[in-house]
C-alpha positions as CSV (number, residue, x, y, z in Angstrom):
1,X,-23.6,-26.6,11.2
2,X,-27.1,-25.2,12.4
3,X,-29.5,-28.0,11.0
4,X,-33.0,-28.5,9.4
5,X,-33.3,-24.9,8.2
6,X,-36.0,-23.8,5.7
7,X,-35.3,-20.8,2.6
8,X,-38.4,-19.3,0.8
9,X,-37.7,-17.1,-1.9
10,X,-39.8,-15.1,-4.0
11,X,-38.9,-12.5,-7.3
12,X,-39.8,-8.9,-7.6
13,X,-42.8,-9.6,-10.2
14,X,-44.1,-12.5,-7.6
15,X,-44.4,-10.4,-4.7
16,X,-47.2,-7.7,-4.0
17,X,-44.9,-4.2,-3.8
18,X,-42.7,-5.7,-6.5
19,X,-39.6,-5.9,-3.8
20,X,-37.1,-8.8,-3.8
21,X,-37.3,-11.5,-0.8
22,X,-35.0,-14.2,0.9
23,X,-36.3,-15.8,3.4
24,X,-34.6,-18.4,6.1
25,X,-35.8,-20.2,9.0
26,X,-33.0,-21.0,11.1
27,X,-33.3,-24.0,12.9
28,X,-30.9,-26.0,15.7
29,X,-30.8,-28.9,17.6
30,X,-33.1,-29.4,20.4
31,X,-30.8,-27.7,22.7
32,X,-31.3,-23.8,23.2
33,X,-28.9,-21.6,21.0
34,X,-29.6,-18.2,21.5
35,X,-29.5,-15.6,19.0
36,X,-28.5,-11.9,18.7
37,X,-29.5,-9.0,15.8
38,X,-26.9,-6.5,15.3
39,X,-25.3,-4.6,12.9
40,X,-21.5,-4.5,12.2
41,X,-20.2,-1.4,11.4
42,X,-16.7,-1.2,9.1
43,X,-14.6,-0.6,11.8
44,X,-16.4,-3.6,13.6
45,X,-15.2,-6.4,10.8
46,X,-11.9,-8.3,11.4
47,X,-9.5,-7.2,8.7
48,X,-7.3,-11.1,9.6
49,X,-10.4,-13.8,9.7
50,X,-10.0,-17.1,11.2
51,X,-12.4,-20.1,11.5
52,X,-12.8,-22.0,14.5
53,X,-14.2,-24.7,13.0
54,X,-11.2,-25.5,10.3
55,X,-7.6,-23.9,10.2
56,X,-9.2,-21.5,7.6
57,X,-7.3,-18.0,7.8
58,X,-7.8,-15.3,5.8
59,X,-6.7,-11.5,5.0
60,X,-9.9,-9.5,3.9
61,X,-10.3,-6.5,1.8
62,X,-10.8,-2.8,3.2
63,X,-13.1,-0.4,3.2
64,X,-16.1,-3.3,3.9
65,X,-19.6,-2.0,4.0
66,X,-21.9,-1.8,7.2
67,X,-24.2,-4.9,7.5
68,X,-27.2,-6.3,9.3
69,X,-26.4,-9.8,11.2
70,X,-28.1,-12.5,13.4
71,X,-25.1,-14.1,15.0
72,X,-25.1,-16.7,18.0
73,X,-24.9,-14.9,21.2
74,X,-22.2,-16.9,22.1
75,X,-19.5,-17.3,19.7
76,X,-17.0,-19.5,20.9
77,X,-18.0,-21.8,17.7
78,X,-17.7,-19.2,15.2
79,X,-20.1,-16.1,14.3
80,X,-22.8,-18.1,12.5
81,X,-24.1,-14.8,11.0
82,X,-26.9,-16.5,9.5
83,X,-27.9,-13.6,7.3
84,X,-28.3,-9.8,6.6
85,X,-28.3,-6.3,4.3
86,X,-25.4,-4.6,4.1
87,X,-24.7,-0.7,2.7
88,X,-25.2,-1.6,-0.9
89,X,-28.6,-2.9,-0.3
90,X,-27.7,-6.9,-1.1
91,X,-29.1,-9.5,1.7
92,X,-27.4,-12.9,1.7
93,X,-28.7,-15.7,3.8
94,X,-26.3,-18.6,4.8
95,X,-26.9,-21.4,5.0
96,X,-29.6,-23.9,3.8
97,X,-28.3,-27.4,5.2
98,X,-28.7,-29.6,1.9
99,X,-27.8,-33.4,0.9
100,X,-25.8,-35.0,-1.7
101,X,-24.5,-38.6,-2.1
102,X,-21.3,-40.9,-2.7
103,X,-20.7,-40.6,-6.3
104,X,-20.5,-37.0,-5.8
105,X,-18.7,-37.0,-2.2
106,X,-16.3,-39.8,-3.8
107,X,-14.8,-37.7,-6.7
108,X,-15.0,-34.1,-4.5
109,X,-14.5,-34.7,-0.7
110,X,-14.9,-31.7,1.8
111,X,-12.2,-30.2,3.0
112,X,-12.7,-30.9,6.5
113,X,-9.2,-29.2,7.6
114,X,-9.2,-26.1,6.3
115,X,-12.7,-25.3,4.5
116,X,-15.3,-22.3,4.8
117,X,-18.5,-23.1,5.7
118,X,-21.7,-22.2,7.9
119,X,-19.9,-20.4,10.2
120,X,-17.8,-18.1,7.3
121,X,-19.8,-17.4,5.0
122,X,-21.8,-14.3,5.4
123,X,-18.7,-12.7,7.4
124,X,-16.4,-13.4,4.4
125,X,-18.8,-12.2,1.9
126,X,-21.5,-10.1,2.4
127,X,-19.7,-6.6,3.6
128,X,-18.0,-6.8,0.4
129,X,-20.4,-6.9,-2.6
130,X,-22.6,-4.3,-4.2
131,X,-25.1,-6.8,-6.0
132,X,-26.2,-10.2,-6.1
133,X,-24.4,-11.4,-8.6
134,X,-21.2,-10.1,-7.0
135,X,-22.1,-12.2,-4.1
136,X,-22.3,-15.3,-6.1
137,X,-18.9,-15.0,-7.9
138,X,-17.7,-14.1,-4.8
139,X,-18.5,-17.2,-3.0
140,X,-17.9,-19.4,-5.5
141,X,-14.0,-18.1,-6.0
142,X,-14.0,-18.9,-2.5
143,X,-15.4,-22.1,-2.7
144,X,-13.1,-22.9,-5.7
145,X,-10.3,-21.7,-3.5
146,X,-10.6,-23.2,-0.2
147,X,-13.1,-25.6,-0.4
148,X,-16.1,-26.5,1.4
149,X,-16.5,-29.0,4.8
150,X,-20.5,-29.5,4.2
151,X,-23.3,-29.2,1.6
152,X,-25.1,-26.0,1.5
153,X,-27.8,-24.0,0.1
154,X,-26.3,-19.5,0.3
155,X,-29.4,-17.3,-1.4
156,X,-28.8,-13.6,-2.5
157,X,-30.8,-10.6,-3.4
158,X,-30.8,-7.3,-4.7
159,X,-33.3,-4.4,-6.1
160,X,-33.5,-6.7,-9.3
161,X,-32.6,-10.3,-8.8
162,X,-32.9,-13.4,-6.4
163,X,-30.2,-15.9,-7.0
164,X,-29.9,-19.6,-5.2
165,X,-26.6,-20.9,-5.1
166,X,-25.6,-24.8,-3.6
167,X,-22.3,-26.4,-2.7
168,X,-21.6,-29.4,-4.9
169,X,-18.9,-31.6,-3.1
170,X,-16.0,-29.6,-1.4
171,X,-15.3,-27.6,-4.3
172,X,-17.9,-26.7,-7.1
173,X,-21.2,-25.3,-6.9
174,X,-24.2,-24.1,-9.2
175,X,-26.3,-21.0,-8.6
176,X,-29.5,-20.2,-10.7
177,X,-31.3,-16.7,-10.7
178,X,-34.8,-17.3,-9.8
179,X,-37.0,-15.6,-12.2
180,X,-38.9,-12.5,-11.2
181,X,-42.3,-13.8,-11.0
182,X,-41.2,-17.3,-9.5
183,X,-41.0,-18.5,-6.0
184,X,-39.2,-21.0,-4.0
185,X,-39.3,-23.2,-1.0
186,X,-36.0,-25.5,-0.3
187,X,-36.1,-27.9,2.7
188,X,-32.5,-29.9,3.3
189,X,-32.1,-31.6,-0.1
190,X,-30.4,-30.1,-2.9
191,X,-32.8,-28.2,-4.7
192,X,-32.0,-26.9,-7.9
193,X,-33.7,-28.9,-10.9
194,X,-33.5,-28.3,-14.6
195,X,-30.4,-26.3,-15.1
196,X,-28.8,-24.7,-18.3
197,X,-25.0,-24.0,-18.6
198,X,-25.5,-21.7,-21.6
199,X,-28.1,-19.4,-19.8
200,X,-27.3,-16.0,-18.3
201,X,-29.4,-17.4,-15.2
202,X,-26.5,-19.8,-14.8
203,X,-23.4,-19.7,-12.6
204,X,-21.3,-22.3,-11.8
205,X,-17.9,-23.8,-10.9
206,X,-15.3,-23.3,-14.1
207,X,-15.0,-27.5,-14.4
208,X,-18.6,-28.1,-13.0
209,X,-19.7,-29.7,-16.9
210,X,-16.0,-31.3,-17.2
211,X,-17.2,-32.9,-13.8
212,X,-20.0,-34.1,-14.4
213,X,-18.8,-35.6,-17.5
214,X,-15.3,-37.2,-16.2
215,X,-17.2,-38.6,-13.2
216,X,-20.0,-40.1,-14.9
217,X,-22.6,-37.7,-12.3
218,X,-25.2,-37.4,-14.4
219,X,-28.4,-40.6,-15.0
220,X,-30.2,-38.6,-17.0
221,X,-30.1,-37.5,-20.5
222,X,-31.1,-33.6,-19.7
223,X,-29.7,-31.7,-17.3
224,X,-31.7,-32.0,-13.8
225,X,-28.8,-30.7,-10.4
226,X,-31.3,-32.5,-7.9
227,X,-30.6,-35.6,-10.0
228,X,-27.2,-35.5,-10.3
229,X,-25.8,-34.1,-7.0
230,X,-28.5,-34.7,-4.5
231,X,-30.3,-37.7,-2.7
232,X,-33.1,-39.7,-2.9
233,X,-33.2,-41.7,0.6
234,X,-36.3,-42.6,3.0
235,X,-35.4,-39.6,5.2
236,X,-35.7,-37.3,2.8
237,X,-39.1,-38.7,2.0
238,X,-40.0,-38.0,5.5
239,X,-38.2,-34.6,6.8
240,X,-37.8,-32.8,3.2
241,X,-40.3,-33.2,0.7
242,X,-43.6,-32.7,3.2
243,X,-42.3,-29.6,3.7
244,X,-42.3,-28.2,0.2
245,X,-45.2,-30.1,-0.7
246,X,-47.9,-28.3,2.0
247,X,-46.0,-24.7,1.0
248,X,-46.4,-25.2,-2.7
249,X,-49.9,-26.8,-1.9
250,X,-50.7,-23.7,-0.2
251,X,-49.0,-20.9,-2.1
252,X,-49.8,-22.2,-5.6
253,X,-53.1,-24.4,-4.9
254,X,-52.0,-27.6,-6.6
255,X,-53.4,-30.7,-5.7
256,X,-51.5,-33.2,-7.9
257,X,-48.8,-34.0,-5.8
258,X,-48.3,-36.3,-2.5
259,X,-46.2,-35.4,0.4
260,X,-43.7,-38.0,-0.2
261,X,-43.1,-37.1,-3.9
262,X,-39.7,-36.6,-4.8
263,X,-40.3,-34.8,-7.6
264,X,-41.5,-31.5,-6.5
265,X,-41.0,-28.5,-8.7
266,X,-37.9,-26.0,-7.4
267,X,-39.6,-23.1,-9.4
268,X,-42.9,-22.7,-8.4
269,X,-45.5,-19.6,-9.4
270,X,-48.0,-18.1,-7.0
271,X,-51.6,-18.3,-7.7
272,X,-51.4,-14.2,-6.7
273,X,-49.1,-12.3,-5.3
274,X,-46.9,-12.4,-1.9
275,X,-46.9,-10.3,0.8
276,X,-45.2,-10.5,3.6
277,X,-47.7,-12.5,6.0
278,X,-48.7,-15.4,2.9
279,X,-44.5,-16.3,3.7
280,X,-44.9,-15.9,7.2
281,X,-47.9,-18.2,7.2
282,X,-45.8,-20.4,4.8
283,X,-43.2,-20.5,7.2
284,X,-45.0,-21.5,10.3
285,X,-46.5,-24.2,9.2
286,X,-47.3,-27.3,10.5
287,X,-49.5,-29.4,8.4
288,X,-52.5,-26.8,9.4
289,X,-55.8,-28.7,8.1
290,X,-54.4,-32.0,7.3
291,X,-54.4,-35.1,9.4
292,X,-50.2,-34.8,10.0
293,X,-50.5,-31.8,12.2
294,X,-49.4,-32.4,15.6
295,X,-51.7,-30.3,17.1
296,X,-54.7,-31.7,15.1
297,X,-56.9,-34.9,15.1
298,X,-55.2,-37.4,13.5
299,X,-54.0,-40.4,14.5
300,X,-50.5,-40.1,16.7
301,X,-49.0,-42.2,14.0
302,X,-50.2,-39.4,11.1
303,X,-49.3,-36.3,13.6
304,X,-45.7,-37.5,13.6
305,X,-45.0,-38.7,10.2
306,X,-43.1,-35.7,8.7
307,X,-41.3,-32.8,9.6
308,X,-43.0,-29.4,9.7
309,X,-41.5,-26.0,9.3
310,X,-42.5,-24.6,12.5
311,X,-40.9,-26.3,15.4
312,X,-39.0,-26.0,18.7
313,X,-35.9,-25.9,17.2
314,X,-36.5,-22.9,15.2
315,X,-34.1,-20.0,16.6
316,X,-34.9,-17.3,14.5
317,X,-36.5,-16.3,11.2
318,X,-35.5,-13.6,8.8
319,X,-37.3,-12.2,5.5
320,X,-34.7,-10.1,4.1
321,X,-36.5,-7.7,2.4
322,X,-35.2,-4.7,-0.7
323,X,-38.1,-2.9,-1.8
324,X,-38.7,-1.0,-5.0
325,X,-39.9,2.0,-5.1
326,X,-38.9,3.6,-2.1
327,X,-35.5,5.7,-1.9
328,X,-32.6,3.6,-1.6
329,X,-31.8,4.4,1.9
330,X,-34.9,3.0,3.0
331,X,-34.8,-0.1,0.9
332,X,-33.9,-2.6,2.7
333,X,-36.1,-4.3,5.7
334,X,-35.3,-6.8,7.7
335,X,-38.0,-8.7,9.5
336,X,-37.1,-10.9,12.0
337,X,-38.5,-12.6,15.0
338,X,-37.2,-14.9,17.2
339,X,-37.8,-18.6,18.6
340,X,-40.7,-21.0,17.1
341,X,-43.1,-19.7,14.2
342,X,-46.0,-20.7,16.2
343,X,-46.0,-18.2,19.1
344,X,-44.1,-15.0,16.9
345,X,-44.1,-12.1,14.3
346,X,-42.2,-10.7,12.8
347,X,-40.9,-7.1,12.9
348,X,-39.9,-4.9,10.1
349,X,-36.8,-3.7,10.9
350,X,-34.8,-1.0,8.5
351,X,-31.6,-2.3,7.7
352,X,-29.8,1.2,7.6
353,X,-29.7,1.9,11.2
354,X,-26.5,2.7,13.5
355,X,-27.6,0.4,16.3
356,X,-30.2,-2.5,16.8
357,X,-32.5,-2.6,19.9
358,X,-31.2,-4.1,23.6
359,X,-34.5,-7.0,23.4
360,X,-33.0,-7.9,20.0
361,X,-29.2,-7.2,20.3
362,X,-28.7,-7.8,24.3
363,X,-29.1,-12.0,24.1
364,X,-27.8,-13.8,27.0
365,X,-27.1,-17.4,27.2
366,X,-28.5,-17.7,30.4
367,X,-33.0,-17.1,30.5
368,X,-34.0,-13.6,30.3
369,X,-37.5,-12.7,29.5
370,X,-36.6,-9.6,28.6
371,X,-34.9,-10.6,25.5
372,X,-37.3,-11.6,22.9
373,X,-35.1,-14.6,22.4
374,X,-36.5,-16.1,26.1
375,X,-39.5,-14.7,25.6
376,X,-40.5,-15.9,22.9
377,X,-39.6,-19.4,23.9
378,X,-41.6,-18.8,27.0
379,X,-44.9,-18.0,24.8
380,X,-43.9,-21.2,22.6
381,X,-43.1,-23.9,25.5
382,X,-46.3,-22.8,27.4
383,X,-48.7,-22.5,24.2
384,X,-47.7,-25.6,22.9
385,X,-49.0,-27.3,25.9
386,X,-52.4,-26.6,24.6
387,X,-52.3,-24.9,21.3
388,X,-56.3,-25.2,20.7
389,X,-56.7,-22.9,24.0
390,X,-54.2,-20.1,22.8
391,X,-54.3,-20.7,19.1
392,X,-56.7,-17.4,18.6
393,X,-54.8,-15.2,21.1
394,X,-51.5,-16.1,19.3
395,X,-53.0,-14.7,16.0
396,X,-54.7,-11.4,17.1
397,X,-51.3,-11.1,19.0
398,X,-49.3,-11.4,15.3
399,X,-51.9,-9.6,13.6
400,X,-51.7,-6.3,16.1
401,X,-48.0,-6.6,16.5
402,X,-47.2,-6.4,12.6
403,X,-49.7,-3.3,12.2
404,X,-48.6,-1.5,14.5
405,X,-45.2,-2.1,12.9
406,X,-46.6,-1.5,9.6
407,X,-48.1,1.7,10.7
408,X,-44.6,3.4,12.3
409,X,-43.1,1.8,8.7
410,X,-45.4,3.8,6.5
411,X,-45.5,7.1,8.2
412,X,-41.7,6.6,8.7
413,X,-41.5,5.9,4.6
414,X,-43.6,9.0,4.1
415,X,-41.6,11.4,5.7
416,X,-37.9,9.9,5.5
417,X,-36.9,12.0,3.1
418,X,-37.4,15.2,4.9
419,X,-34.7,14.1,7.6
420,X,-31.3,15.1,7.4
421,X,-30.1,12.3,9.6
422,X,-31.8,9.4,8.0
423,X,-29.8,6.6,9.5
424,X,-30.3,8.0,13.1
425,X,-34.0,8.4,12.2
426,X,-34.4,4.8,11.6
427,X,-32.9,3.3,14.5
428,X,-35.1,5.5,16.6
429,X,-38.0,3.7,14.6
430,X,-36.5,0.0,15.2
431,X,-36.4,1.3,19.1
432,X,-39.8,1.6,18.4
433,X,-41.2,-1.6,16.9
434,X,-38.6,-3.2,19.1
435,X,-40.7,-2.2,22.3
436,X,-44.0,-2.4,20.6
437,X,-43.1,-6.6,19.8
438,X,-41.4,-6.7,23.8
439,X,-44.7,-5.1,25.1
440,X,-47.0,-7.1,22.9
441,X,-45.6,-10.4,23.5
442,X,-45.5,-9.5,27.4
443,X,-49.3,-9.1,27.3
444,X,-49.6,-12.0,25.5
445,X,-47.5,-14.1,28.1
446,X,-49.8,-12.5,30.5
447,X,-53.4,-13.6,29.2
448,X,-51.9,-17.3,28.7
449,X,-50.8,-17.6,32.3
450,X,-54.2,-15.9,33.5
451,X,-56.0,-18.9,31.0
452,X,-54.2,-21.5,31.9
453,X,-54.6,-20.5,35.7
454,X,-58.0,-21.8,34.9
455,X,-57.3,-25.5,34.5
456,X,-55.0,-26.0,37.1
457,X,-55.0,-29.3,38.3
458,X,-54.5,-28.5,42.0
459,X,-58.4,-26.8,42.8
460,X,-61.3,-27.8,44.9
């Protein structure tokens, strides 16, 4: 299980170019784990799957479609795909660590021995569904099935739709579409409030009402998921709600709420629209302008109170973008970037491309600079030494590296459609931003070794 993740979400109506979003920082322990982007072709998926975490096995359909992946470099725990687009132009992330508690655990265990989880579920699902809804019924007749070993949030995304979907016990779940002019941020708790069984927005286990009714789940007299199947503990008061409360602070500008509160809104409406760098901002946060920012000037008691977003265990991040608008073979972007939010960008990467590039794809476990895994740990272990002193290099580093990207994106949109070849044409372009974010971040490395140079310790 890769722990204290972070999903943002956002509609087609809530973001500025009208595309859909799912978004997931991928975070770790504080050991390195290092990552990989590639894309599986159909001859590259196992046809006979097995788990290596449980005694799962299973036989999966032909004909699967190409997809985009972030797997662990070394996979002697399992893929851990993590998330991706496939052919069809559907992105699934997986998986959103979440809680739950006893009364639900005690009438649905996990299946410990032979459950799907983390480490399955973008492999057993994602090369074979042509929308998001497909890749929630999908799931959940798997879940139903075989059963689950942890407590999960899975989100999905197509031209049209966002859907959020969460493991309930080892064997039922709920997913809710996220309306189009709607956002979301989901820290580890369960997340899904007020809930409707009769809605079309509604998906769910077959029993899940029956459950909640034989098991006496539910305290309240409407119908709130969070307060039936998640928790309410100190922790959570500390490393979960924070987290949503400075993003919905920030994206929709409302001062009502405390960081502790544990009734945050799970549907939450920008005060204007997204683009891509208000959710990377979001997503790098930690507690910027407020007295509980490490790097700031509050007390050492405040600076360590809750859990930020951006931090040294985050591996990767990836805003799985399907645009609107644009031809379907261009469609689907995904932007990634590697290592902590603080000292990254993210690059715009098509998703319907024959090959990823060797800084992104070639990850090895041992250090390597030039993989924008290491290297971007590098920038991260030596800025964080003294953020103030790199803070404004680090910015005009993300700022130039996402328009140069931006730039080879639009004259690459604007001209796509002339090329006979259009999946070879776009792996040339990732080749591109690949060595434009390598080249960029190298500089960067550079000018912080040159400035810290400067206060050295040993000079006379």
């Amino acid at each position: 299980m890769k722990h204290t993740c972070t999903t943002f979400l956002a509609g087609k109506a809530a973001t500025i170019d009208g595309s859909t979003l799912i978004c997931r920082q991928e975070d770790y322990g504080n050991a390195f784990d290092p990552q990989r982007f590639v894309v599986v072709k159909p001859e590259e998926q196992p046809r006979h799957y097995a788990s290596k975490t449980t005694s799962f096995t299973l036989e999966l359909p032909e004909n699967p479609l190409k997809y985009t992946a972030v797997p662990d470099a070394d996979d002697s725990a399992g893929v851990f795909a993590a998330g991706g687009i496939n052919a069809a132009n559907v992105a699934m992330t997986a998986t959103e660590t979440a809680t739950t508690n006893a009364r639900v655990l005690g009438a649905d265990p996990y299946n410990a021995d032979s459950g799907i989880g983390e480490e399955d579920f973008v492999t057993l699902v994602l090369p074979y569904i042509k929308s998001a809804r497909e890749g929630v019924k999908r799931l959940g007749h798997l879940l139903e099935k075989y059963g689950t070993y942890e407590s999960n949030g899975i989100a999905f995304s197509d031209q049209d739709e966002v859907w959020y979907f969460e493991t309930i016990g080892g064997h039922h779940w709920a997913a809710l579409k996220i309306p189009d002019d709607a956002y979301v941020i989901a820290p580890n708790q369960f997340n899904i409030t007020d809930y409707d069984f009769e809605s079309d927005a509604a998906m769910y286990a077959a029993d899940l009402p029956a459950f909640i009714n034989r098991y006496h789940l539910n305290p309240e007299h409407g119908l709130n998921l969070r307060e039936i199947f998640g928790s309410r503990t100190a922790s959570d008061a500390r490393y979960n709600y924070p987290r949503a409360w400075y993003v919905q602070k920030l994206l929709s500008d409302d001062e009502q709420k405390l960081p502790t509160d544990q009734d945050l809104p799970f549907i939450c409406h920008p005060k204007r629209k997204l683009a891509i760098e208000d959710i990377k901002q979001a997503m790098s946060m930690h507690f910027q302008h407020t007295d509980f920012d490490p790097y700031g000037q509050g007390s050492a008691n405040d600076q360590h109170k809750y859990r930020p977003i951006a931090l040294n265990r985050n591996l990767e991040i990836h805003m799985l973008q399907i645009r609107n608008h644009v031809p379907a073979s261009i469609a689907g972007v995904h932007w990634l970037a590697f290592g902590p939010n603080t000292f990254n960008a993210v690059v715009p990467f098509y998703a319907n491309v024959e090959d990823t590039p060797a800084p992104y794809k070639n990850t090895t476990s041992d250090f390597d600079p030039q993989n924008m895994y290491w290297l971007t740990h590098t920038l991260a272990a030596l800025g964080d030494q003294n953020y103030q002193r790199y803070e404004m290099m680090e910015e005009n580093f993300e700022q130039t590296v996402m328009a140069a990207c931006r730039q080879l994106q639009s004259q690459t949109d604007a001209h796509v459609q002339t090329v006979d070849e259009v999946s070879a044409e776009l792996t040339q372009v990732n080749e591109q931003m690949a060595q434009v974010s390598l080249t960029e971040s190298t500089k960067l490395l550079g000018r912080m070794v040159k400035e810290a140079f400067k206060h050295e310790k040993l000079q006379y």
